[in-house]
PAPA-723799 format. One record per residue (C-alpha): residue number from 1; z, x, y. Coordinates in steps of 0.2 Angstrom, whole numbers, plus 5000, padded with zeros to 4 digits. Layout:
BEGIN
<resi:NUM; z:Z; x:X; y:Y>
...
# end
This chain:
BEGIN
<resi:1; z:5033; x:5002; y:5015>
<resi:2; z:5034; x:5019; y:5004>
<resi:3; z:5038; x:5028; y:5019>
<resi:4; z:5056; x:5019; y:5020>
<resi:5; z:5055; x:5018; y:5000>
<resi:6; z:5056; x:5039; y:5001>
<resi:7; z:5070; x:5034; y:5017>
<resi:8; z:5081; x:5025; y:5006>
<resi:9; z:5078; x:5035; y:4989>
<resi:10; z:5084; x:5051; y:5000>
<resi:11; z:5099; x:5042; y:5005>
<resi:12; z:5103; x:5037; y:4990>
<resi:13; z:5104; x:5053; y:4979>
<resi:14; z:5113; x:5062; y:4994>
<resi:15; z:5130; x:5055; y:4990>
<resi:16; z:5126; x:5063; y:4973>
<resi:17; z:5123; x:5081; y:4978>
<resi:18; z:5136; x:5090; y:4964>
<resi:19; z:5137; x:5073; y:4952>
<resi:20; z:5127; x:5072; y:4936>
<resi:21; z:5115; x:5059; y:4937>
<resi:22; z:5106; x:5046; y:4922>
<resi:23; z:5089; x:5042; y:4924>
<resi:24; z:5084; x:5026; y:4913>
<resi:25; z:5065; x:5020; y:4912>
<resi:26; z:5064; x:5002; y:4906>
<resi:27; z:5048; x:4993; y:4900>
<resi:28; z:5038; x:4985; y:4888>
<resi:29; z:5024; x:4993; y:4884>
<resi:30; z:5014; x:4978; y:4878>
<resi:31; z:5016; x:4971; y:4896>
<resi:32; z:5005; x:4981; y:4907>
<resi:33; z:5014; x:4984; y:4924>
<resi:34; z:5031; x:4978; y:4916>
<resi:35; z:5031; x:4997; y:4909>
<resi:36; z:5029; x:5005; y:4924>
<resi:37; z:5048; x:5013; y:4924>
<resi:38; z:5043; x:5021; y:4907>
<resi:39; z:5028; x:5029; y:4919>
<resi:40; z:5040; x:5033; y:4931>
<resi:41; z:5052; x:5042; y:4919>
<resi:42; z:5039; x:5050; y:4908>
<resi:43; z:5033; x:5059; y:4925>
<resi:44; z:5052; x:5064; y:4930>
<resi:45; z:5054; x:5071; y:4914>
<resi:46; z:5044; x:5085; y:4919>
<resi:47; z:5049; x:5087; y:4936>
<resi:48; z:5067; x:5088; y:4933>
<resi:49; z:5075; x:5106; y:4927>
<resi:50; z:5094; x:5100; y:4929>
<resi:51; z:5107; x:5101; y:4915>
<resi:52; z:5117; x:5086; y:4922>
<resi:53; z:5101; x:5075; y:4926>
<resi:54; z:5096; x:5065; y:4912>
<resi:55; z:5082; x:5056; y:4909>
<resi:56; z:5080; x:5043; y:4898>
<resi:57; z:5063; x:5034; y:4893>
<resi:58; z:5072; x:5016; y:4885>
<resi:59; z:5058; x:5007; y:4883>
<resi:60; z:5063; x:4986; y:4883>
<resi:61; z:5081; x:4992; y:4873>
<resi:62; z:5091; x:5002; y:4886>
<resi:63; z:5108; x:4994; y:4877>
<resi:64; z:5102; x:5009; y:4863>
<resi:65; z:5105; x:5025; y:4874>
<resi:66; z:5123; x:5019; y:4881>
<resi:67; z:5129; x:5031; y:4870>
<resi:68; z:5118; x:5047; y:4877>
<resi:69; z:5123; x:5040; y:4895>
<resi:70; z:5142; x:5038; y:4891>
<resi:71; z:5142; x:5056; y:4884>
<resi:72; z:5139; x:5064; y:4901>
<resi:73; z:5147; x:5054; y:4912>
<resi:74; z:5137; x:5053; y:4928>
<resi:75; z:5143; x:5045; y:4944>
<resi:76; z:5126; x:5040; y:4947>
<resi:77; z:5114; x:5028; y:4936>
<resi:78; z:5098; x:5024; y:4939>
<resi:79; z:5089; x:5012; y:4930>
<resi:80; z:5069; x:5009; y:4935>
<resi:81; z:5059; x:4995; y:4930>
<resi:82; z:5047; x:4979; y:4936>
<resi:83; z:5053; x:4970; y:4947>
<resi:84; z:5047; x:4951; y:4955>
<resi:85; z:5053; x:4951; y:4972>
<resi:86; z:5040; x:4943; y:4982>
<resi:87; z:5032; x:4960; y:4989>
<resi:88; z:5015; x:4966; y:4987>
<resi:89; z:5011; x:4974; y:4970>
<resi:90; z:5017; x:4994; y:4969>
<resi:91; z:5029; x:4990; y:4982>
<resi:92; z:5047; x:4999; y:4976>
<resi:93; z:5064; x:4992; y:4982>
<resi:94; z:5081; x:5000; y:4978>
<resi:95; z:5094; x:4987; y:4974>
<resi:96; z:5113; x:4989; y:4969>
<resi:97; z:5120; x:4980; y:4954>
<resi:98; z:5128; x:4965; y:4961>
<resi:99; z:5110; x:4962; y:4971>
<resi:100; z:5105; x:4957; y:4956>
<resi:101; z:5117; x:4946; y:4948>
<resi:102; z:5111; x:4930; y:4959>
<resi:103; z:5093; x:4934; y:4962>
<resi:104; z:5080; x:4935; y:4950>
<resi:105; z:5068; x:4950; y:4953>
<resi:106; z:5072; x:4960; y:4939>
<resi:107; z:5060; x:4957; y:4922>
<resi:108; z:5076; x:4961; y:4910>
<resi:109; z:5090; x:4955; y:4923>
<resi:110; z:5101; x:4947; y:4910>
<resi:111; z:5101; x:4964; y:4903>
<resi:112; z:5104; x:4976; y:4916>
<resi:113; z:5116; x:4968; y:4924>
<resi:114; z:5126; x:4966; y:4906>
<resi:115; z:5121; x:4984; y:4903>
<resi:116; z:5127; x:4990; y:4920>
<resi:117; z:5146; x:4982; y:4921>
<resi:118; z:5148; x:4987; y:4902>
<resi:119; z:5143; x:5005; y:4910>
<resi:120; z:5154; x:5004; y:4927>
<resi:121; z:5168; x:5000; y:4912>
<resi:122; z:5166; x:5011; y:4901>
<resi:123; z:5164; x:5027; y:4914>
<resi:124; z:5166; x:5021; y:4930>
<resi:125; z:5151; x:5026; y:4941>
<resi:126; z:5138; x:5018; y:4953>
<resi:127; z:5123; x:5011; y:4946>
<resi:128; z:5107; x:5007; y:4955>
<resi:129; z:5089; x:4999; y:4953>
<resi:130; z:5074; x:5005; y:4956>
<resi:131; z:5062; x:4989; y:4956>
<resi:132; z:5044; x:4991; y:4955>
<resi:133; z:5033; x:4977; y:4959>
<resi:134; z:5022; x:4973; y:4947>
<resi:135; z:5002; x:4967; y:4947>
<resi:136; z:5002; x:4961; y:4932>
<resi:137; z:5014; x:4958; y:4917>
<resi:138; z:5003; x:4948; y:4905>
<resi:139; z:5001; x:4953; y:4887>
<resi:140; z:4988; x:4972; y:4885>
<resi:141; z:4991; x:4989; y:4889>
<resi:142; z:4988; x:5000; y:4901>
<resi:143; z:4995; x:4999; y:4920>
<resi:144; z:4985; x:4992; y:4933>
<resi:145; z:4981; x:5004; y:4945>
<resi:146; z:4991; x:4999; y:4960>
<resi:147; z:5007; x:5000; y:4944>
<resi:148; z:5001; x:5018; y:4940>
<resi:149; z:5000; x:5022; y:4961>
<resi:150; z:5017; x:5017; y:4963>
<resi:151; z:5024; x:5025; y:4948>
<resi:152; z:5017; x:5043; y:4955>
<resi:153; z:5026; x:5040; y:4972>
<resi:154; z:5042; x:5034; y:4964>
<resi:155; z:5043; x:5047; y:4954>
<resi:156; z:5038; x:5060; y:4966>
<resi:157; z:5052; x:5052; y:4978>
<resi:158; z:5064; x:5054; y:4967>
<resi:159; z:5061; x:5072; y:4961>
<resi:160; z:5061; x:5077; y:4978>
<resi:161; z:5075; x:5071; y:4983>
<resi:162; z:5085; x:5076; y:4969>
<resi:163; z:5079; x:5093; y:4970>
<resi:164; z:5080; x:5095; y:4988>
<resi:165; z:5101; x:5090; y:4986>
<resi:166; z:5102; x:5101; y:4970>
<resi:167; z:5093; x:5117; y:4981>
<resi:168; z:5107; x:5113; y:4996>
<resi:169; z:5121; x:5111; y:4982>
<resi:170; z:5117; x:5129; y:4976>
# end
């Protein structure tokens, strides 16, 4: 399944080889596996040396850094969090906004989808979801192990692809 996980994440950051691009982890750290897109972004932070990448650790309240994403504009948001849809846990999916206004996969659906049209209005740009599925979202700390797998890989995906584009762009 990660093999077409790295398939599609390369597809998806192609189309954005000379765009700036936001980043947004989203979690609760008080719910195990729902904080895995804080892990993912946590790890991209360090992995990403690109002035017009942003990356943004949001924690359960990504309606508080619309203001740092409006400011540069990109044509490309990401936003990474758990997500419920029915596949084994560490699976990663990548699903467009309007997946998700009839389907409830996302932890914090009402939100993102409220977050993202308010985005696509306010700057006009294409927003995406990275799901994670999670082990376990119960209350405690600390992500299962199969959650801290798939965190690596995602994030690894995801700086690889956006550095390969940006080393073809320069």
């Amino acid at each position: 399944m990660m093999d077409e996980f790295e398939l599609n994440v390369n597809r998806l950051f192609a189309g954005y080889a000379c765009s700036k691009i936001a980043i947004l982890g989203i979690g609760n750290e008080l719910r195990r596996d729902d904080a895995v897109g804080l892990a993912v972004v946590d790890r991209l932070s360090s992995s990403i040396d690109d002035p017009s990448v942003i990356v943004l650790n949001c924690q359960n309240a990504p309606e508080n850094f619309t203001g740092n994403v409006k400011r540069i504009k990109p044509t490309c948001i990401v936003l990474i969090d758990a997500a419920d849809f029915g596949a084994l846990p560490g699976d990663a999916r990548i699903f467009q906004l309007h997946d998700l206004e009839e389907s409830s996969v996302i932890t914090h659906k009402a939100s993102l989808v409220t977050l993202g049209e308010y985005l696509q209005s306010e700057i006009n740009c294409n927003i995406f979801v990275i799901g994670i599925q999670p082990a376990d979202c119960d209350f405690g700390s600390g992500l299962s192990t199969v959650a801290r797998r798939a965190s690596i890989v995602v994030a690894d995906s995801v700086s690889t692809a956006i550095n390969r584009i940006r080393a073809k762009k320069g």
